[in-house]
N, C-alpha and C positions, 0 to 999 in steps of 0.2 A: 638533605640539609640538616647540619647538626645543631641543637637549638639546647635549652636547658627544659625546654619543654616537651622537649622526643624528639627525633630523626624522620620528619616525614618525608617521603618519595615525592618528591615531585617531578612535573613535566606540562611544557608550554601546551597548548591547543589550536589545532588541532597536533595530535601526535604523533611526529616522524621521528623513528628509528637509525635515520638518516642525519637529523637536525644536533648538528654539536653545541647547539645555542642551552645555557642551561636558564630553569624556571626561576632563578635569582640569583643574586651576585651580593658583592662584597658591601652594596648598603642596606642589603636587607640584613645581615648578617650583624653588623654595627648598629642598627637598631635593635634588635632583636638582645643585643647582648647589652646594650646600655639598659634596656629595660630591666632585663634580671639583675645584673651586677648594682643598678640605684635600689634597685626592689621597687620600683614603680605600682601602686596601686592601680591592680585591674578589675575591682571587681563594682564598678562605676559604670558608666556608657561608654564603650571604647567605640570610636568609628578609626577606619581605615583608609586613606582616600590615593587612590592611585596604585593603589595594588597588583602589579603589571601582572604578574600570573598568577595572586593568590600564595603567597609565600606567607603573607607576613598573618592573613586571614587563619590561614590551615596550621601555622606555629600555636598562635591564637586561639585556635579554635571553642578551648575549653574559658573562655571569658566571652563567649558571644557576641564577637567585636561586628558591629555594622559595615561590610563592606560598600564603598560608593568609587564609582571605577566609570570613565567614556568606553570601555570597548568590550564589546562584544565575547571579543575571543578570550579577552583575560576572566571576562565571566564566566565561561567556559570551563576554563579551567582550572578557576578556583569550583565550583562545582565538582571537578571531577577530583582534582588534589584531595579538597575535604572528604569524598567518600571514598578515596583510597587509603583516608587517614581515619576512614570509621565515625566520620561524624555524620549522624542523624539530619537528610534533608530537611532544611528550614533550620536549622540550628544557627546558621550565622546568615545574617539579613545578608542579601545582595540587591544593593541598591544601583541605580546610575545617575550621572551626571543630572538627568532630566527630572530625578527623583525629589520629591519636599525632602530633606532633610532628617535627622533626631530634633529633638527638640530642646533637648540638653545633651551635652558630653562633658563627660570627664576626664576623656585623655583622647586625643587627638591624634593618631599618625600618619606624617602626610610624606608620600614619598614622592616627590620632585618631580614633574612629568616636562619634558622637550616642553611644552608650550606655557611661556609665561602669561599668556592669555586665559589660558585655561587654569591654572595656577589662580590666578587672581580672581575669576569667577567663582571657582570654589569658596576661596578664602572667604568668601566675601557673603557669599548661601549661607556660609557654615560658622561664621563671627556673632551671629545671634544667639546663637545656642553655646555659645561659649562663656565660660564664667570665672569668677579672679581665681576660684582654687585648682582650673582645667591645667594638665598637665600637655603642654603644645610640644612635640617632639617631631621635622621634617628630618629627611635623609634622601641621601643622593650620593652621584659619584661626584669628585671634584670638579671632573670639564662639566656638571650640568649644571651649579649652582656658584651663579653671579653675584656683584653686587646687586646687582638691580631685582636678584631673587629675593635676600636679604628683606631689601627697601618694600618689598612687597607684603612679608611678615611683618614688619615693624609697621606698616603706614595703615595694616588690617586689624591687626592682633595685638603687637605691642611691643614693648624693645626685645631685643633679637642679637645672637650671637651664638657664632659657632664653635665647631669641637675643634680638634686636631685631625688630621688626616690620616685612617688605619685603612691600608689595603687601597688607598688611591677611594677614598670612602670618607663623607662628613655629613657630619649630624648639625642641624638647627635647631636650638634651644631658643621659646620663645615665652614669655611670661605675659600671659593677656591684660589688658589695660582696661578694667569695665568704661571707663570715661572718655575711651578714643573717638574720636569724633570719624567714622568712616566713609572717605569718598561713595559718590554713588559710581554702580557699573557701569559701563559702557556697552554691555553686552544683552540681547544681540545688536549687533549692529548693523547695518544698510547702508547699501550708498548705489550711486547711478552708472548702470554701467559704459564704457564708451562707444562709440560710433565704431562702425567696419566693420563688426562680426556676424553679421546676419541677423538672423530674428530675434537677439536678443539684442540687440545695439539701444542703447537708452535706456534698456529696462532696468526695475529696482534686482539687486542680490540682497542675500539676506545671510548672516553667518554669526553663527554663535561661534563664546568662544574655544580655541583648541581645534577649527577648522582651518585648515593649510592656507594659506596668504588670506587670512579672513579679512584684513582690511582693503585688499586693491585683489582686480585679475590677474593670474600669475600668468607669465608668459606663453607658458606651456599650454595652457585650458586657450588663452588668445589665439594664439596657432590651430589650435583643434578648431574651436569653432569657426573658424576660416574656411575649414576642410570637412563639414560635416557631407553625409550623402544627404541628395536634394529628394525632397519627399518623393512618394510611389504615387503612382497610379492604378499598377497592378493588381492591385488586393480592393477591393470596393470597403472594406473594415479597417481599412488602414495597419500599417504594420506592428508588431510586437517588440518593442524596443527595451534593451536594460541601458540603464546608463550604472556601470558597475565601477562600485569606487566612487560614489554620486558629489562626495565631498556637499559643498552646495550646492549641487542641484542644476549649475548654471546650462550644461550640458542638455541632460533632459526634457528642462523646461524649452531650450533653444527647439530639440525635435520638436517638443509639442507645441511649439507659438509656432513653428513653421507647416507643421500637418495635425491639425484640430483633433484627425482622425487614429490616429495613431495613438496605442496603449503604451507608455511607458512605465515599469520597473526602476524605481531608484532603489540602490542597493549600495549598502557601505556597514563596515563593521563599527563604527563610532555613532553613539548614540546623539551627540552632539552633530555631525554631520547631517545625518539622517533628519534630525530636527529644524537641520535649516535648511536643506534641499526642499521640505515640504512648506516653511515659512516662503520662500524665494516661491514657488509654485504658486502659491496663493497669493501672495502680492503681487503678481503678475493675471489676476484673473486669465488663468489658461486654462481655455474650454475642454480640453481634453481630457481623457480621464487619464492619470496618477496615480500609483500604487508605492508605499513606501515602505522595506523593508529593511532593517537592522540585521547583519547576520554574517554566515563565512562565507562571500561569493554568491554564486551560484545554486550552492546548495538548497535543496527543498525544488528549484525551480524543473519542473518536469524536464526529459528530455524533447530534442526533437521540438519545442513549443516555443522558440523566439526568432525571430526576421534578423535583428540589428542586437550586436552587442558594441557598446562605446565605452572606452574606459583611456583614462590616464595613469595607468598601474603604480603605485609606490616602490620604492627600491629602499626604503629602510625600516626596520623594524626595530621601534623606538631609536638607541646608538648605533645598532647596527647594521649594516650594508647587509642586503639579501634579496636575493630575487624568487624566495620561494611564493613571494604575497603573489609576483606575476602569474608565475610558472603556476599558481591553481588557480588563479583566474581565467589562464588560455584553456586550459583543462577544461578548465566548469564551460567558457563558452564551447568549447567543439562538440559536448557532452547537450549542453539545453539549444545550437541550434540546427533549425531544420536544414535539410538539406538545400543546397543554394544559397543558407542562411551566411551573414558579413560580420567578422571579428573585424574590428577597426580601433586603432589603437594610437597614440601619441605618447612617443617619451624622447629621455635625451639618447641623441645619436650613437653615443657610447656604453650605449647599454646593449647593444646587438639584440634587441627583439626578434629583429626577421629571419636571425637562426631558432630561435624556439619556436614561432610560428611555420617555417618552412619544416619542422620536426613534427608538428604537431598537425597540421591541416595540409600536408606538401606543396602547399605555394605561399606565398607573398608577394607583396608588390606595395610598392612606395607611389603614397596620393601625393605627398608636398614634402618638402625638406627644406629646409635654411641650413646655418652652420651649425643651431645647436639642436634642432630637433628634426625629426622626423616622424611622419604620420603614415601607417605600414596598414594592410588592408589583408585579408585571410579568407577564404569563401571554403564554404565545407561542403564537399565531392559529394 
């Protein structure tokens, strides 16, 4: 990526050779060049917030910009960008979502993330530490920023207007209001969940925001827990469960309210996820023991060491349509379960899972279908 501040290499995380997806696009690019061409002062508290792979941080680098990011993987890879670009670990903060804040900033770059939930929570963390002389600069592609994105800077921060459109790419210019009088959040939020899905039927969910249908059960996870496998007997320690891709947790916590005995693994690359899977857990006084990890999949998780892997796999990454989030998911499970061990899985019908699964474990078999989902099952020889 060519910048006025170097050409650094970049590349998403983890890194496939394979992967045509590049580590930023035409809004990082129009932000980056509105800074230079105004001469933007950097040499204040720059924070960063939504930095999908660490482009705008690693541009940056040499202003010590505080990176604040929900995922995982883009941490990662800002991590790795920066020291392919020679900058000294610990040189530019990497914060997340879950993190306190700066405490002042002076210029603000907020790049536009899928969830206006999450959007708004930030705004909202990070509207204290902002001041009348902070330079507010958001960026996105055109399909990502709405009115209703707008209304969300102005109703935080302070009146707000955009650029022209270069490259299918616009900038938000926002001028902070010390006097705005700011909504309180709504986040996390909770609510009851409904009747007919087993051992979670009535109980509380918990979701911060920027977690996938965080305000109602998505249909998809409803379906699952209809279909989950009914606890064991067989093991007197109860079985070794992941609920991968934990989202909220609802998953999970359903194993543990149904077998006390049983170890579950929540696992999701969203820090925000992760935080509420374990919120959802606890508001549900679930006796069992809970383990909650942040991170890529499966990885770190020994081989050979799990009973039950449960997952509703994502098929987009951020704009994009991709099935690589699954394809290392089935991986990681055939990889950490024991032998006899059950990949089990739910998505939509038109995704063909049970050919990746029949590739990967050589069987499958469909537990439940409707018209738009299916729930496919995989047992490793």
């Amino acid at each position: 990526m060519t910048t006025a501040w170097g050409a650094p290499v970049l590349a998403r995380f983890p890194e496939d050779p394979r992967d045509r997806l590049r580590a930023w696009d035409a809004s990082d690019e129009y932000l980056l060049g509105h800074l230079d061409r105004e001469e933007v002062p950097l040499d204040g508290t720059v924070v960063v917030v939504g930095d999908r792979w660490g482009a705008l941080a690693t541009a940056l680098a040499a202003y010590r910009p505080t990176q604040i990011t929900d995922s995982w993987l883009g941490q990662e890879a800002t991590r790795a960008n920066l020291a392919r670009a020679g900058v000294e670990p610990g040189a530019v903060p990497l914060l997340t979502t879950q993190d306190p804040p700066p405490g002042r900033i002076d210029v603000l770059l907020v790049r536009v993330p899928k969830s206006l939930a999450l959007l708004e929570d930030q705004l909202l963390r990070l509207a204290p530490a902002v001041h009348a002389g902070t330079v507010v600069v958001g960026t996105g592609m055109v399909k990502e920023i709405h009115t209703s994105t707008l209304n969300l800077f102005e109703r935080i921060i302070g009146p707000t207007r955009t650029s022209l459109a270069e490259k299918k790419a616009r900038l938000i210019f926002c001028t902070p209001d010390p006097e705005l009088v700011r909504p309180a959040g709504p986040w996390p939020y909770s609510y009851r969940l409904p009747d007919g899905i087993g051992a979670v039927s009535g109980r509380t969910v918990v979701n911060h925001a920027g977690v996938f249908c965080a305000d109602r059960l998505d249909i998809g996870t409803r379906f699952f827990l209809q279909h989950l496998p009914q606890p064991s007997s067989e093991r007197p320690g109860g079985l070794r469960v992941v609920d991968l891709g934990c989202g909220n947790g609802v998953v999970g916590t359903a194993v543990a309210l149904a077998d006390p005995r049983a170890e579950v693994l929540f696992v999701d690359e969203s820090f925000q996820a992760v935080a509420s899977a374990q919120a959802t857990y606890r508001a549900n006084g679930v006796p069992g023991h809970g383990e909650f990890r942040v991170g890529d999949g499966l990885t770190g998780v020994p081989d050979s060491s799990v009973d039950l892997v449960l997952s509703n796999p994502p098929f987009h990454s951020h704009q994009a349509t991709s099935d690589a989030t699954a394809w290392r998911m089935f991986t990681g499970a055939l990889r950490a379960l024991r032998p006899g061990g059950e990949l089990r899985v739910v998505g939509n019908r038109h995704l063909g899972y049970h050919v990746k699964l029949r590739r990967l474990f050589g069987n499958s078999e469909v537990v439940a279908s409707d018209r738009k989902f299916v729930v496919l099952r995989a047992v490793k020889r």
